[in-house]
N, C-alpha and C positions, 0 to 999 in steps of 0.2 A: 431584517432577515437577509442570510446569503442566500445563491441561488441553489447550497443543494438542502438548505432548509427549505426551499420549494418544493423540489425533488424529490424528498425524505419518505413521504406516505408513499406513493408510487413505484420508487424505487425497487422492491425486492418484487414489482409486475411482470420487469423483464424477463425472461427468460434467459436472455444473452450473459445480463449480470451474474445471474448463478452458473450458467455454463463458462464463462470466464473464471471465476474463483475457483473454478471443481478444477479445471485446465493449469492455474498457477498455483495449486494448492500440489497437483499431481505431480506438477515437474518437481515443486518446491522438494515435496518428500523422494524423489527419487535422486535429489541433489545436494541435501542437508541432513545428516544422520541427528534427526531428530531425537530426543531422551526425553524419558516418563520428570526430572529433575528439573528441565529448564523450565524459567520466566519469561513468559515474549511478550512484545509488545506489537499490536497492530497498530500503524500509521495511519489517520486518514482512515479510518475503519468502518465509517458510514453506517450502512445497517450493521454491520459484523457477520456479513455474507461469509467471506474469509476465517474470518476468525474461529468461528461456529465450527469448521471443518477442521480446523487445526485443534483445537480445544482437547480432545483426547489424544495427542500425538506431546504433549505438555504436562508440565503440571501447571501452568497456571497463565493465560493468557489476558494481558488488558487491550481492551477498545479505546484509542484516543479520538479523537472527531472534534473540531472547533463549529461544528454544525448543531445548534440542541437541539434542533427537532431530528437530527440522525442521532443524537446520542439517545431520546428518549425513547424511538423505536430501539436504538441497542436493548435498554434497561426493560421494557416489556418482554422482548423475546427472549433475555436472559430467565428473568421471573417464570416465562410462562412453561421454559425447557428447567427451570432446576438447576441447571449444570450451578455449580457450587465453586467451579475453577477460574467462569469468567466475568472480567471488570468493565466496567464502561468509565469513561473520565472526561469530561466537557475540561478542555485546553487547547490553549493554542501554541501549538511550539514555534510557530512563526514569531510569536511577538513576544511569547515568554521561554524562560529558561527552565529544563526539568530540575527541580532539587530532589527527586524520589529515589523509588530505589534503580537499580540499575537491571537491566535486561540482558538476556543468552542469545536473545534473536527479536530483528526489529524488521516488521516485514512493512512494505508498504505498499499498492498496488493501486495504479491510474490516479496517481496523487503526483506524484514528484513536477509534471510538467504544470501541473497548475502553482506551484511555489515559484513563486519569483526570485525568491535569496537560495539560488541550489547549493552554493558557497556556503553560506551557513547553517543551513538545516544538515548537511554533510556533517559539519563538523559538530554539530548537535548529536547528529546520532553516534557518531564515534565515540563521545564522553559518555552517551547514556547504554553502551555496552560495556559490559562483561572483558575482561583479556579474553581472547577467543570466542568471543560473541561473534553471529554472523549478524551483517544486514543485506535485507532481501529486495529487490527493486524490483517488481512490475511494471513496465507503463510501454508507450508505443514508440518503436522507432521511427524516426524522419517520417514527417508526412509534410504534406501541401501547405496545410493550413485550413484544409476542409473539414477536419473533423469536427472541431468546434465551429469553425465560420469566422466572418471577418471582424466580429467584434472582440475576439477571443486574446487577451492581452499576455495568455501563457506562453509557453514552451510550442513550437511544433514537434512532438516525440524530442529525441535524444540519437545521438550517435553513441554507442555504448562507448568506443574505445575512447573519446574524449571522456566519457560520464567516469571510466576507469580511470584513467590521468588526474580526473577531480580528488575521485576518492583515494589512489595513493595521494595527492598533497595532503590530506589529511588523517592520511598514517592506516589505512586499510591496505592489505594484501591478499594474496590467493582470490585474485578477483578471476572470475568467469561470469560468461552469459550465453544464453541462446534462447530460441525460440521457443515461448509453450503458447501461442494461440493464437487461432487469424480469425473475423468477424468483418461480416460486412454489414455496414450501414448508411440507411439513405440518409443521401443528404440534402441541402435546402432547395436545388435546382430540380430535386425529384429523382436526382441519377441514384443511386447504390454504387457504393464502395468499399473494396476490403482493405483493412486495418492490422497490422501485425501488431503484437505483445512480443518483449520480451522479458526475461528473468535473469538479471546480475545479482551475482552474490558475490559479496566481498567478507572478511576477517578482522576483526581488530586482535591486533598483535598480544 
C-alpha cells in the first residue's frame, strides 16, 4: 500500500479538498476555452474530486491514479453518479509509458511535486497530447518544507518560471500561470499555515 491508498476512504472528508478542486476547476474554465468535443485526461486523479466538475465542460474525461484504492473509490462514484463520459484507469505513468489514445487537455492538480522525474513525466505529457492540446498544472509554489514535514522526500512547490523553462525544453508554448487558491493548514508543531496553488497552462504546438 502507498500512502494515499491509506488516504483514499477519508479523503473526499475534507472540505478543503473540494473547495480546492471548485477554486482550480474555476480558474481552469476561465482560462482554457473548454469544447463539448475534447478528450482530457486527469493526472493523479485520486478520488476524481476534479474531474467530476469538469465531466460536463468535455466529452469525455479519464481518471488516472496509480493509487487502487483511489482508483476504486473513482469507479463507485462513477457507478453510483451514471455519468457515462467518465474513466477511471489503475497506471502508473511514472514507470510505464502511455500507448492509448491521445488527450486535448491533461490536467493534474497537487500531484507534480510528489513525482520525482518532473523531466520526464513532462515530456510524457507532451506525447500524450493532442497538437494544440493544453496541459494544466495545479500545485503549490515555493514553500519551507512544512507542508508535508521532514520526512517528505518530494518537491517543496515549484517556481513557475523555472517549471516554464522545463516545459519549453520539451516543446510546450503559450505557457501562463497565476494564482487560484490559498488554504491554510496545521502543521505538526500545532501552528497553522497558509499555502498558495498555482495554475500553469501551457500548449503543445
Amino acid at each position: 500500500m502507498n500512502e494515499f491508498d491509506i488516504k483514499a476512504v477519508g479523503w473526499d472528508l475534507n472540505p478543503m479538498h473540494h473547495e480546492r478542486s471548485k477554486a482550480v476547476v474555476s480558474k481552469l474554465l476561465e482560462t482554457v476555452p473548454l469544447k463539448r468535443n475534447m478528450i482530457a485526461l486527469e493526472y493523479g486523479a485520486g478520488t476524481g474530486l476534479t474531474s467530476f466538475l469538469i465531466k460536463d465542460h468535455v466529452k469525455e474525461i479519464t481518471m488516472m491514479d496509480n493509487s487502487s484504492e483511489m482508483v476504486k473509490i473513482m469507479k463507485q462514484k462513477t457507478h453510483m453518479s451514471g455519468a457515462a463520459n467518465i474513466k477511471s484507469v489503475f497506471f502508473d505513468l511514472e514507470k510505464e509509458t502511455w500507448t492509448g489514445i491521445k488527450f486535448d487537455l491533461i490536467i493534474t492538480q497537487m500531484v507534480l511535486h510528489h513525482v520525482a522525474d518532473t523531466e520526464s513525466i513532462t515530456g510524457k505529457f507532451h506525447s500524450m497530447l493532442n497538437p494544440g492540446g493544453c496541459l494544466a498544472i495545479a500545485d503549490l509554489y515555493p514553500e519551507d518544507g512544512s507542508f508535508h514535514g521532514d520526512d517528505f522526500t518530494g518537491h517543496k512547490g515549484f517556481n513557475t518560471k523555472l517549471l516554464s523553462v522545463l516545459l519549453s525544453k520539451h516543446g510546450f508554448t503559450d505557457i501562463s500561470d497565476r494564482k487560484c487558491f490559498e488554504f491554510n493548514k496545521a502543521l505538526a508543531d500545532g501552528k497553522t499555515k497558509q499555502f498558495d496553488v498555482f495554475l500553469l497552462t501551457a500548449y503543445r504546438k
